[in-house]
TILONU-38054 format. One line per 2 residues: number of its first residue (from 1); their letters; for each residue x, y, z of N, C-alpha, C. Coordinates in steps of 0.2 Angstrom, whole numbers, plus 5000, padded with zeros to 4 digits. Atoms other than C-alpha are relative to their C-alpha. Layout:
BEGIN
NUM	a	X:Y:Z:X:Y:Z:X:Y:Z; ... .
//
This chain:
BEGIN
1	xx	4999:5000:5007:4828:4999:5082:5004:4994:4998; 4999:5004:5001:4833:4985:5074:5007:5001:4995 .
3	xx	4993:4997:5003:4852:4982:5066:4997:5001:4993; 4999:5003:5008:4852:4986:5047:5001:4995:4994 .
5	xx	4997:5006:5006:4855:4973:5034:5005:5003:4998; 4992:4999:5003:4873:4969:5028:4998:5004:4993 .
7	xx	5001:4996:5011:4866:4975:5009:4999:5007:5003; 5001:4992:4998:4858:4992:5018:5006:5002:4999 .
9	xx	4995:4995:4996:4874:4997:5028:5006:4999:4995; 4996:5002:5005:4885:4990:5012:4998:5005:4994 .
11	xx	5001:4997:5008:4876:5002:4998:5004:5005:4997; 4995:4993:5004:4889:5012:4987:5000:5005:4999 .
13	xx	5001:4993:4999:4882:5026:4988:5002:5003:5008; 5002:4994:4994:4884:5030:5006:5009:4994:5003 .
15	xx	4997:5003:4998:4899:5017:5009:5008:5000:4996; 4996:4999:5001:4917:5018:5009:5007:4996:5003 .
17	xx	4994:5006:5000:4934:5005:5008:5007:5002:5001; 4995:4997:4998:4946:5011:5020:5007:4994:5002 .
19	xx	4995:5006:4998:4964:4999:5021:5004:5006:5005; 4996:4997:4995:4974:5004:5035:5008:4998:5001 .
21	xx	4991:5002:4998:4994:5002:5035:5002:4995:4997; 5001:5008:5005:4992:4989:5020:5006:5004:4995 .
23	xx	4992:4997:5005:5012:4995:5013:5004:4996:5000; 4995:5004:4999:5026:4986:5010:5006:5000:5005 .
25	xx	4994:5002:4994:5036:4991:5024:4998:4997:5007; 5004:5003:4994:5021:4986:5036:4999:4992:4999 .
27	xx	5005:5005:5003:5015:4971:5025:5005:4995:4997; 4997:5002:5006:5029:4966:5015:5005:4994:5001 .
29	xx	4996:5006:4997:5044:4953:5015:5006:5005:5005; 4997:4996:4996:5055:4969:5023:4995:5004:5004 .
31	xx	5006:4995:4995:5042:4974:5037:5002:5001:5010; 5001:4997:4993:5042:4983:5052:5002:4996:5006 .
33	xx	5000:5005:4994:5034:4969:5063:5001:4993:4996; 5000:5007:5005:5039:4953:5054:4996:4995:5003 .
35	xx	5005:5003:4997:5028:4943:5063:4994:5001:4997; 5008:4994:5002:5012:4955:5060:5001:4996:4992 .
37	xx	4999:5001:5008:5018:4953:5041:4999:4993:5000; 4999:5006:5003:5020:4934:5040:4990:4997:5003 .
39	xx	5008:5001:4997:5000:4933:5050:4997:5002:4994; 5003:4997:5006:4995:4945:5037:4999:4996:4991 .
41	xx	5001:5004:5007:4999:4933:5021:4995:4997:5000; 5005:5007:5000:4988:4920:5028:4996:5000:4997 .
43	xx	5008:4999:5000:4972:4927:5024:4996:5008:4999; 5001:4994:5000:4972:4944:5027:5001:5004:4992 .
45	xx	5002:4996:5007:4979:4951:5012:4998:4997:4993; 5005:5002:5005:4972:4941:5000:4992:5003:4999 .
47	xx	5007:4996:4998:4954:4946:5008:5001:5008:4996; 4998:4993:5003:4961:4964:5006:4999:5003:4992 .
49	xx	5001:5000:5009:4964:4961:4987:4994:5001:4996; 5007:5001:5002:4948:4955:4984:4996:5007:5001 .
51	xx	5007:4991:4998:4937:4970:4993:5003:5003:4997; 5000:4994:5004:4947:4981:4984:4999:4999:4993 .
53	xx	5003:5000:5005:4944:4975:4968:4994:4999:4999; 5007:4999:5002:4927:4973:4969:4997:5004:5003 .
55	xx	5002:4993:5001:4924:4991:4976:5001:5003:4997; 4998:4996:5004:4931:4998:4965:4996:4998:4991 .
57	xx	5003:5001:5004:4922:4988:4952:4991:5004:5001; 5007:4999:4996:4905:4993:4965:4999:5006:5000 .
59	xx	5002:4995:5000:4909:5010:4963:5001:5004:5008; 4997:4999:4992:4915:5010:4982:5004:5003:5000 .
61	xx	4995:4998:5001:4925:5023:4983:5006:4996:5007; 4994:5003:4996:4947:5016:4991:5002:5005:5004 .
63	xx	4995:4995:4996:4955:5027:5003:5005:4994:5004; 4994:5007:4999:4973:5018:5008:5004:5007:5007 .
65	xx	4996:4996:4994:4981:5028:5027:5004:4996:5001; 4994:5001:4999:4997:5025:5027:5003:5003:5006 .
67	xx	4998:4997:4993:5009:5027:5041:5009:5003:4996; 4994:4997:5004:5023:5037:5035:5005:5005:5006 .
69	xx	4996:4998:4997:5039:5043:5044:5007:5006:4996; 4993:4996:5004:5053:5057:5037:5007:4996:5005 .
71	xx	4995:5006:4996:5070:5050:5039:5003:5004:5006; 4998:5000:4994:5074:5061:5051:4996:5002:5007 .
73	xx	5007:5000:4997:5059:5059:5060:4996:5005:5006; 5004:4991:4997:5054:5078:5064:4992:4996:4999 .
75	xx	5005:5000:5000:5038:5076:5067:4993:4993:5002; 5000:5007:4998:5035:5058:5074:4998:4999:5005 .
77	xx	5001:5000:4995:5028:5052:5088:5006:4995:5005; 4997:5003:4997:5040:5046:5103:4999:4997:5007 .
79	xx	5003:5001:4994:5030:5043:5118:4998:4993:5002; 5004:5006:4997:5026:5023:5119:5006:4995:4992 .
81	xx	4996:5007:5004:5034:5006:5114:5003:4999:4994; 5002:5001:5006:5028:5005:5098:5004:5003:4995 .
83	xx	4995:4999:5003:5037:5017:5091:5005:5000:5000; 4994:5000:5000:5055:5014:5096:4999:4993:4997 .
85	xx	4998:5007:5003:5052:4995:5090:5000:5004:4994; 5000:4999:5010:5047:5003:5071:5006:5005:5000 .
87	xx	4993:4998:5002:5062:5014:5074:5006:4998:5000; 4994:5006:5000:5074:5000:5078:4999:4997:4995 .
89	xx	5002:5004:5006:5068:4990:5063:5005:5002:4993; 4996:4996:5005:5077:5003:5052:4995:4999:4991 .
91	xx	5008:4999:5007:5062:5001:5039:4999:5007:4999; 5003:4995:5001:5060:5016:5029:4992:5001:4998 .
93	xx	5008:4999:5000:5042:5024:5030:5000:5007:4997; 4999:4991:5001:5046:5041:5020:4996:4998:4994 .
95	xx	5007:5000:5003:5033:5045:5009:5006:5001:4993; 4996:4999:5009:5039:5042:4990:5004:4992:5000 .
97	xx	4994:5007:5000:5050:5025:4996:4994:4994:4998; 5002:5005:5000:5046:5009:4991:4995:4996:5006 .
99	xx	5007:5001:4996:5039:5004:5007:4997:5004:5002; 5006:4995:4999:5029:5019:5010:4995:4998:4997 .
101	xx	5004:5000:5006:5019:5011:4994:4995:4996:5003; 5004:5004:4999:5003:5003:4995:5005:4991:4995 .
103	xx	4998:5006:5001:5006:4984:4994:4997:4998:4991; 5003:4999:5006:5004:4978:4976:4994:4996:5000 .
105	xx	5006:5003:4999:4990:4964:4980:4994:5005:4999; 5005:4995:5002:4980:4980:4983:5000:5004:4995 .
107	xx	4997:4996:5004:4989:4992:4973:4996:5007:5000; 5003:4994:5000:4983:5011:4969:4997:5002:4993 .
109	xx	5004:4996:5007:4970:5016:4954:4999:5006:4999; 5001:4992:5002:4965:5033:4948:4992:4998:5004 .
111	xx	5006:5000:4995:4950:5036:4961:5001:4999:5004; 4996:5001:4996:4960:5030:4973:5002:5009:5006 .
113	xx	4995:4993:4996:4965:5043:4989:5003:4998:5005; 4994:5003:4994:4981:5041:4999:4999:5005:5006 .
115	xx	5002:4995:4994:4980:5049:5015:5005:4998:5006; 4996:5004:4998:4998:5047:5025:4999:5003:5009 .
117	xx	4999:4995:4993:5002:5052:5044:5004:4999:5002; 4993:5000:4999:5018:5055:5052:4997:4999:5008 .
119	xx	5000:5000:4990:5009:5053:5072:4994:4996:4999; 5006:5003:4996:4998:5043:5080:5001:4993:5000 .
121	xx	5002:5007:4999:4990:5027:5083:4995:4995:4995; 5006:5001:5005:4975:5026:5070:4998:5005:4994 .
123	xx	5000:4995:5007:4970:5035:5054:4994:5005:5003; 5005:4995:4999:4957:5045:5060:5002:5005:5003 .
125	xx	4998:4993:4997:4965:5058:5070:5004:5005:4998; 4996:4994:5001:4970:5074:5063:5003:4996:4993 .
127	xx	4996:5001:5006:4974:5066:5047:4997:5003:4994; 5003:4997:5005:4960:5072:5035:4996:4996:4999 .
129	xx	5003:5004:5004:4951:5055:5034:4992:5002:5001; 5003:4999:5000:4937:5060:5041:4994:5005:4996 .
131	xx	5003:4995:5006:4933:5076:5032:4999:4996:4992; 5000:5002:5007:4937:5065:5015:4993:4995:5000 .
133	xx	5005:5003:5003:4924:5053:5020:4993:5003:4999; 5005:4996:5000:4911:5066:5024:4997:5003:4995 .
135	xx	5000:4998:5005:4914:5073:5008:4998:4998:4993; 5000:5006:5004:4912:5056:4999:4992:4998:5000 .
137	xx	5005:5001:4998:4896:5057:5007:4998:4992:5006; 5002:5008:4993:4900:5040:5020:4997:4999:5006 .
139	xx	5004:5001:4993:4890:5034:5033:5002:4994:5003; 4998:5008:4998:4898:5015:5034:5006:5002:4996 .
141	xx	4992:5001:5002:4917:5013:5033:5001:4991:5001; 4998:5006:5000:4922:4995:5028:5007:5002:5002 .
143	xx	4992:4999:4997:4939:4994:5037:5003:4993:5002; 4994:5005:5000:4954:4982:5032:5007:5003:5000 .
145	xx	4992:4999:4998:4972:4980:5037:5002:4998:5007; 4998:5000:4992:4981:4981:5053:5002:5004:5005 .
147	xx	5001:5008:4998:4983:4978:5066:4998:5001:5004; 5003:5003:4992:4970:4971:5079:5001:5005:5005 .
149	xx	4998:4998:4996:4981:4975:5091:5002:5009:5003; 5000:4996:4998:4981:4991:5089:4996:5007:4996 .
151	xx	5003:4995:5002:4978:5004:5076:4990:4998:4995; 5007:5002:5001:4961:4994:5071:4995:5000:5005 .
153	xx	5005:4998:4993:4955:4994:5086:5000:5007:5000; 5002:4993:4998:4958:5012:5089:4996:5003:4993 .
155	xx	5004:4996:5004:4950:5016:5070:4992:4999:5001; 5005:5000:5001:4935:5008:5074:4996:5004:5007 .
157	xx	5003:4995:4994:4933:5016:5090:4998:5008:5000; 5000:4991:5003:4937:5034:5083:4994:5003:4996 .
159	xx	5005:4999:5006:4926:5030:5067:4992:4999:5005; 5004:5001:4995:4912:5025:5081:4996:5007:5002 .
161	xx	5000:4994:4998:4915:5041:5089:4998:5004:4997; 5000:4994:5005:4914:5051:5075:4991:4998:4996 .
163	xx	5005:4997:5003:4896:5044:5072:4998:4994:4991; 5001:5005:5004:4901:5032:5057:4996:4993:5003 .
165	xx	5000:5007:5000:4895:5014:5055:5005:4996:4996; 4994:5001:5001:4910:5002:5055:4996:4992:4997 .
167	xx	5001:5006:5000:4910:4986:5047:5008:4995:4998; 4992:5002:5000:4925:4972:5050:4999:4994:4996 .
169	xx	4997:5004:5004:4929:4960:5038:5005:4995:5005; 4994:5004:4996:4938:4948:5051:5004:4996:4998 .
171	xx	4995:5002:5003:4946:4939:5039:5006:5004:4994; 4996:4992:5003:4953:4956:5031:5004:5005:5003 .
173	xx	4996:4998:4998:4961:4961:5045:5005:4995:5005; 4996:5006:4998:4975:4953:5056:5004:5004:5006 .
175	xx	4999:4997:4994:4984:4954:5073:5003:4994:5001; 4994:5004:4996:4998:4945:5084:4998:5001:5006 .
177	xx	4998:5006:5003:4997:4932:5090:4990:5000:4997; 5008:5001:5005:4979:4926:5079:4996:4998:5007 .
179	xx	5005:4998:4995:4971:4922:5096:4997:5004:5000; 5002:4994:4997:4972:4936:5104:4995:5003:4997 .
181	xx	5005:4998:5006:4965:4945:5087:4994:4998:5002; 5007:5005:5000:4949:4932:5087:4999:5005:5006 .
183	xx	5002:4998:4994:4948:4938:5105:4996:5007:4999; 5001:4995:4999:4949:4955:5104:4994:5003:4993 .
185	xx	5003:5000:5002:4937:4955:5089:4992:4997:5002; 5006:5004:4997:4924:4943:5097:4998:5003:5005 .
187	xx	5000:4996:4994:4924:4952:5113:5000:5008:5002; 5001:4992:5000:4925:4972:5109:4999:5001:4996 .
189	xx	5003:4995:5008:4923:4977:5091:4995:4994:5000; 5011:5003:5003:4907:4965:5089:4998:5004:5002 .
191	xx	5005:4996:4996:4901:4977:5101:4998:5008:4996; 5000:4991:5003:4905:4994:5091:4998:5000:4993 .
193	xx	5000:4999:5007:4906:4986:5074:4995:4994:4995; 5004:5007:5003:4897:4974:5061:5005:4994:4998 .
195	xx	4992:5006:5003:4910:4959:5060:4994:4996:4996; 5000:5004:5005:4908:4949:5044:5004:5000:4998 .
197	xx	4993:5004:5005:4918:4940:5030:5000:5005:4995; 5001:4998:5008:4924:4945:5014:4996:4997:4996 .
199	xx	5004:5001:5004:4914:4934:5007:4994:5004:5001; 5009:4997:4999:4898:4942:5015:4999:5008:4997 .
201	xx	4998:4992:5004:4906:4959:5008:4996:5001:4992; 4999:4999:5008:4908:4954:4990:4993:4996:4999 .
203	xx	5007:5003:5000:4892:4944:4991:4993:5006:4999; 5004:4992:5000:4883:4963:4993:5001:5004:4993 .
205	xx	4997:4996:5005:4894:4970:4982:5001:5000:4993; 4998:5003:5007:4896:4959:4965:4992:5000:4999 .
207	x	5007:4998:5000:4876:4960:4966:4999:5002:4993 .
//
């Protein structure tokens, strides 16, 4: 059977514009991985900007998964790297703080749905997101943010699993060092997902 056309697997009715970790404490000038964040200006969040304003013009509904932390971090995951660096950074990620917030580039509308999580490694597990998309009636998850390196990769593999069709915006997401990134989507997520631009997004979309 042959792939869908980007406009098919892109149609509003069955499509939905999920950003992943796109907050000022992940993204911002005070962020988590300062690195991650200063990759992310180049290109990524701009792209970002863009999709979400003209989903929301398209009638695509936004969902934003944030990664949230309480400050006394009951309920957090402690088993690998990753999280002892974000808890050494001293970055607050407590839901209501300035960096819990979506970044403003994208910012939050009414239709808009936030969806935070205190564990893991990707939005998809045990958060709700999937029951929301199901609900939304999704069949294709446009998916922006970060990072590569890791909770993008594991969103598309989750959302794979669960049966969605992924589509990656590669200049809408970002990853450390930008190689690797390129690599790691040239080399596995083609495989799972439909890599295009923003421009090929909004090209569908502004239609």
């Amino acid at each position: 059977m042959p792939a869908p056309e980007l406009s098919e697997l892109l149609d509003p009715s069955h499509t939905v514009l999920v950003t992943q970790e796109c907050q000022n404490g992940v993204l911002g000038e005070r962020a988590v991985f300062p690195e991650l964040a200063a990759s992310a200006r180049e290109a990524m969040i701009p792209n970002a900007a863009r999709l979400a304003k003209a989903a929301r013009v398209a009638g695509v509904p936004v969902v934003h998964c944030l990664a949230w932390r309480r400050a006394d971090g009951i309920g957090s995951n402690e088993n690998a790297k990753l999280f002892a660096v974000a808890k050494r950074s001293g970055v607050s990620l407590e839901p209501g703080s300035t960096e819990a917030d979506v970044i403003p580039e994208i910012g939050f509308e009414d239709g808009d749905v936030v969806l935070g999580r205190y564990h893991g490694i990707g939005p998809m597990h045990d958060t709700g997101l999937d029951q929301v998309l199901r609900n939304l009636g999704a069949t294709t998850i446009v998916g922006i943010g970060v990072s590569v390196n890791v909770a993008i990769t594991n969103f598309v593999m989750d959302a794979v699993n669960a049966g969605y069709r992924f589509v990656l915006p590669r200049d809408a997401v970002a990853g450390i060092p930008k190689d690797y990134a390129d690599a790691v989507i040239d080399n596995t997520l083609s495989l799972l997902a439909t890599v295009t631009t923003t421009d090929d997004v909004l090209a569908v979309w502004e239609r």
